[in-house]
N, C-alpha and C positions, 0 to 999 in steps of 0.2 A: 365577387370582388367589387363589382360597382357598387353594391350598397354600405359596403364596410370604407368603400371613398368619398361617398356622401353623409354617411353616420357619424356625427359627432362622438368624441371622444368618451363626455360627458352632458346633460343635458345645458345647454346655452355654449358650451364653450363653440369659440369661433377661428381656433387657433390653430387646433389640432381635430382630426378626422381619427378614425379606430385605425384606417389602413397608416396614414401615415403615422401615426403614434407606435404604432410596430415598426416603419420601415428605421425609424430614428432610433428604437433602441437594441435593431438587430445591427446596424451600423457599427450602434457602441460593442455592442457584444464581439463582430468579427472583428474591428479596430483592437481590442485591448484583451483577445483572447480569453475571455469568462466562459469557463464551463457548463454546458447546458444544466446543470444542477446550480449552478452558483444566479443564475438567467433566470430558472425558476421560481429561486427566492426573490429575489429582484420583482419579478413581477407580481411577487404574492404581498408584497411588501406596497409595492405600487397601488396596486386594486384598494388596498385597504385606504390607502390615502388621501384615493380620490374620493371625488361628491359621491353618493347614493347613485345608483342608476350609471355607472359606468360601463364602457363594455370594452373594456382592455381584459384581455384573456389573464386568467390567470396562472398557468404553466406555457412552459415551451413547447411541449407538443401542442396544443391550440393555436399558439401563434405561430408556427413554422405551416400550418394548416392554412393557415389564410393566404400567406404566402404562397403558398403551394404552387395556383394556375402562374405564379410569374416565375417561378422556379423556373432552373435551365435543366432536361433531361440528364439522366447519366443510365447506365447499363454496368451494369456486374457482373463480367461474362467470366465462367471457371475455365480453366486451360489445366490442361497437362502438367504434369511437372518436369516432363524431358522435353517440353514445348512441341510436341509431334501436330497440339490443334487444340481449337476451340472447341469447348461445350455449346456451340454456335448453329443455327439454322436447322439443317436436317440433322446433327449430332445429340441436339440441346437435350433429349432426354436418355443419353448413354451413360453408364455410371462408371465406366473405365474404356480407358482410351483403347481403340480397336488396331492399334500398331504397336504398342510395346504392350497393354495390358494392363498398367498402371490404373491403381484407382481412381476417381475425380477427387477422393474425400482422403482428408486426413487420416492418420492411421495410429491408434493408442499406444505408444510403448507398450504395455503391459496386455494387451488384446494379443495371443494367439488366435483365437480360432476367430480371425478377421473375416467381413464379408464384404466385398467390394462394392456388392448393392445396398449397402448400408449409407444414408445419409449422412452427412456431416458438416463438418466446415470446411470449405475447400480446399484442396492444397496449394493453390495456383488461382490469381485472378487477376485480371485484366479488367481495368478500369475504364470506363468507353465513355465519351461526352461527343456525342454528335454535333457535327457541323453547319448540319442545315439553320436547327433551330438558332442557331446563335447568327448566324448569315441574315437572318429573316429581321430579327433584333434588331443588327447593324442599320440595316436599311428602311429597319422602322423611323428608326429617328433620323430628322431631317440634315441636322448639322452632318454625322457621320455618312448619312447616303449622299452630299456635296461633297464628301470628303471624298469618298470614293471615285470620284469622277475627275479628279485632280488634276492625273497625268495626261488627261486629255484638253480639260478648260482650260486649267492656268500652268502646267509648266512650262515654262522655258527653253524651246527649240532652238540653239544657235550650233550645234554642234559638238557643245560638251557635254561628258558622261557626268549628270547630276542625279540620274533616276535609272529603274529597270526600265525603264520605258526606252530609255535613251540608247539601251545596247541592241548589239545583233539577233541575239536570240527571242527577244520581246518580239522586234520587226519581223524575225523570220515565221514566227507564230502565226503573227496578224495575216501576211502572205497565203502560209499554206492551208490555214482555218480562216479565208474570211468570213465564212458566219459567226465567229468565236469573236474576230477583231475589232468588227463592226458595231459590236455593242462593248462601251465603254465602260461601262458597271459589270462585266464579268469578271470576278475573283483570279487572281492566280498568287498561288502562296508558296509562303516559303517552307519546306520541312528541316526542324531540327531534334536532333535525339540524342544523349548521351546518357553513361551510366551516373548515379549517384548514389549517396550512401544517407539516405534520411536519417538517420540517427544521431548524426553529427560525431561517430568515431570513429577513427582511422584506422582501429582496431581490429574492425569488426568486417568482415568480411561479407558483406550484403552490397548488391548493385540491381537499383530498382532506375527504371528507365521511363522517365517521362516524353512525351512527342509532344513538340508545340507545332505553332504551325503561325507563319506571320502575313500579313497582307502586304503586296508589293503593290496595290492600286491606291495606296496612303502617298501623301507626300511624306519626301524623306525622315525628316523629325519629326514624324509618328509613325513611323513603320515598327519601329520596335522598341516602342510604350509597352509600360507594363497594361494600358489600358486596351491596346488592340494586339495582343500576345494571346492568342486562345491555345490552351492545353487542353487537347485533343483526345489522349489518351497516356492511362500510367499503366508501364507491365511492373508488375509487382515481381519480389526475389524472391530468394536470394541469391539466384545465380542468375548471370546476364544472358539477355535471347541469344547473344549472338547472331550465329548463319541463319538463324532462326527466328528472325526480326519478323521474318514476311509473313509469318503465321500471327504475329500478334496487330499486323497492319491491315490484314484481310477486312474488317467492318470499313475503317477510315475510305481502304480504296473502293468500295461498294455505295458509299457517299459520292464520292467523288465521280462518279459516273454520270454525274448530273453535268458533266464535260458534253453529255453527248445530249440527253435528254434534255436539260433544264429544269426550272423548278420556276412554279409564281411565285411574285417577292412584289410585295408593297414597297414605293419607292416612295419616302416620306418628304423627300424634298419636291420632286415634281406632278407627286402628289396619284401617280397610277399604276398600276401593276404591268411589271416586266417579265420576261423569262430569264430567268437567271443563268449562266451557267461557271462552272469553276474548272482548274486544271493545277494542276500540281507544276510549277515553274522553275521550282530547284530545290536543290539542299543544303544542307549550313552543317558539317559535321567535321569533327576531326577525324585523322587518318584512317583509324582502326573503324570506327565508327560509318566511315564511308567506303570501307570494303565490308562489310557486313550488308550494305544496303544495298551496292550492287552487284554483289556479288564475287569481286574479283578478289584475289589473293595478294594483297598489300605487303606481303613477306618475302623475303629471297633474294634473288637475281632479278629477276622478270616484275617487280613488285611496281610499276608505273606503270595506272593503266592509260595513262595516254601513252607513250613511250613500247608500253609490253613486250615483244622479244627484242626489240631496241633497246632494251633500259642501260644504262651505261652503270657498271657497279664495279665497287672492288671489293675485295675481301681481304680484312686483314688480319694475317698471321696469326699473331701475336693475341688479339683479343678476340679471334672468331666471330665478328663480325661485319657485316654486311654495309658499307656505305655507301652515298647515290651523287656521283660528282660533276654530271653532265649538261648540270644545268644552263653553263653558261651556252650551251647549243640554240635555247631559245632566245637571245640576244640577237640583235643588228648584224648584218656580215660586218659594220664596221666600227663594232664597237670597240673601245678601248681594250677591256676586258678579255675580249679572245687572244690579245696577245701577251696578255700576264702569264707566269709560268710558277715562278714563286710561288705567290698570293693564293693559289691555287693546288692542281694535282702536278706540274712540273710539267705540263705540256702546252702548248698552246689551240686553240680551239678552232675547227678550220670545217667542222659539222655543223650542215643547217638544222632545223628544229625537225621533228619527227610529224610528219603530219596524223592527227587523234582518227582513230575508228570511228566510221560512220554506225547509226544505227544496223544498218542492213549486214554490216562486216559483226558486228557484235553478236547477232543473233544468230550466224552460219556457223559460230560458235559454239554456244549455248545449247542450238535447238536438241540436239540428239544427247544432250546433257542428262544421266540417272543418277534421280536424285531423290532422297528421300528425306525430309523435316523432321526434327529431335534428335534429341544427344544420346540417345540409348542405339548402341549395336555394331557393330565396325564398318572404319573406314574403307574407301574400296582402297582398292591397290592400287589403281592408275590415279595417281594424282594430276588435277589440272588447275594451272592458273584462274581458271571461271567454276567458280563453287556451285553455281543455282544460274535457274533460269528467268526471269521478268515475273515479279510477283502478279501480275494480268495472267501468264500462264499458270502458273500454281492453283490457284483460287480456282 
């Protein structure tokens, strides 16, 4: 790659170098969506035009080749298709899943006498872009490695909620990790996840789920730029993980254990190598979306899980459903509102707020929790408000 950045384009030219004469018209290519075959011509077309002695490639596999070493990793891991697990780690070389049975590989309409060690195209795959590599990036470059250090140089301490930084649960971090706090270029991100329908028809019934993942050590108006939004990982459909999220999460959280270890990271502003480390600092999900992740049962009676056998619900008659009317409990004792009656359920509001479960209360829950990953085989008979255990214990 250094020599194709010191190689002229063409002989004498002083404008263009070979590396950058590719990076400006893979630019245009993702900017205006052209086809690797339409990219191809383009460039066969180009070579021709230029002087004698050029060295612009003249296909796209060539130039995606040069490319290459600045490429961002990605991994193409096959999963299940009742999501029981990855083709991942000690699995990687099984050709059907060892809990339901299920092939790894596609299966022919017209194939009877099927064999499940038979290669193919997957049925199931998970899309994986590592986090390290792109971390490493960030803090190559100098602007964005200042940027990082934001909410400790320049924000603004007077007592208002302006940043993550600014709330309880940042501070409470710093407190009980301070090796973690202490270093002010440690990562903590945000996760978000929901279903989509890439096809763009409403029709069609596919829900493929992409994970981003955002930085909260940004100042506010770049936190969630599309330029520092890194997607993480896509679980491919057609049917959604569901309870079964923590199976396609498994690589992300094996990353992310650099919480404990760290990793060296060039820091291009200060100009030396640090130890890095990250932690996962919240989620960003709607309702359904955030009982799949952690696990709780977002449906019913009992369906807040700050609240939980607290939840205040009614049910109505008439439409058989379930409504949640308790909210004005987390209010002031002297707020206006508790003593509305109207406006409201016909009563007046005279309950304090519910105090939320502590970690240690959640897991005396959980811990004796049997649970098995994938949609294939019946449910048990005891139902409980907590579906799954901490995807740390899973894995």
């Amino acid at each position: 790659m250094c020599n194709d950045l010191e190689k002229p384009l063409y002989p004498n030219c002083t404008k263009f170098t070979r590396l950058s004469a590719i990076l400006r018209l893979f630019n245009l290519k993702a900017r205006n969506g052209w086809s690797d075959k339409s990219f191809t011509e383009l460039l066969e077309l180009l070579k021709e035009m230029l002087p004698e002695g050029n060295t612009l490639p003249n296909r796209n596999y060539e130039a995606k080749k040069v490319l290459f070493p600045m490429g961002l990793e990605y991994k193409k891991i096959h999963a299940c298709p009742n999501d029981c697990m990855l083709y991942h780690g000690e699995f990687e070389g099984l050709h059907q899943c060892p809990r339901c049975g299920l092939s790894r590989y596609k299966k022919k309409q017209d194939d009877s006498d099927y064999d499940v060690s038979t290669k193919g195209p997957p049925a199931k795959v998970l899309w994986y872009l590592p986090i390290v590599p792109r971390l490493k990036r960030l803090f190559a470059n100098a602007d964005d490695a200042k940027l990082m250090r934001w909410h400790e140089d320049e924000r603004k301490c007077d007592g208002s909620l302006r940043h993550p930084a600014d709330c309880l649960q940042w501070k409470k971090i710093d407190s009980m990790f301070p090796n973690f706090g202490k270093e002010p270029r440690n990562v903590r991100l945000g996760l978000a996840t929901d279903g989509m329908n890439p096809f763009g028809k409403l029709s069609t019934k596919h829900s493929s789920w992409p994970v981003l993942l955002t930085i909260y050590n940004l100042p506010p108006w770049l936190c969630m730029k599309r330029k520092y939004l890194m997607l993480s990982m896509m679980i491919s459909g057609p049917r959604q993980p569901g309870n079964d999220i923590d199976v396609y999460l498994s690589p992300l959280v094996e990353d992310l254990k650099m919480w404990e270890e760290g990793i060296d990271v060039f820091d291009g502003y200060s100009g030396e190598l640090f130890r890095l480390g990250a932690m996962l600092f919240c989620t960003i999900n709607d309702f359904p979306a955030y009982g799949n992740l952690c696990g709780y049962s977002v449906k019913g009676h009992k369906a807040c899980p700050i609240c939980e056998a607290d939840t205040c619900y009614h049910q109505l008659l008439n439409w058989k459903k379930t409504v949640y009317l308790g909210h004005r409990r987390f209010l002031k004792l002297n707020h206006p509102y508790r003593r509305l009656k109207k406006d409201f359920n016909g009563f007046q509001e005279y309950d304090s707020a519910p105090t939320a479960l502590t970690g240690e209360q959640v897991y005396e829950r959980v811990k004796n929790l049997n649970m098995t990953l994938g949609k294939k085989g019946k449910q048990p008979k005891e139902r409980n408000i907590w579906k799954k255990r901490s995807i740390s214990d899973i894995i």
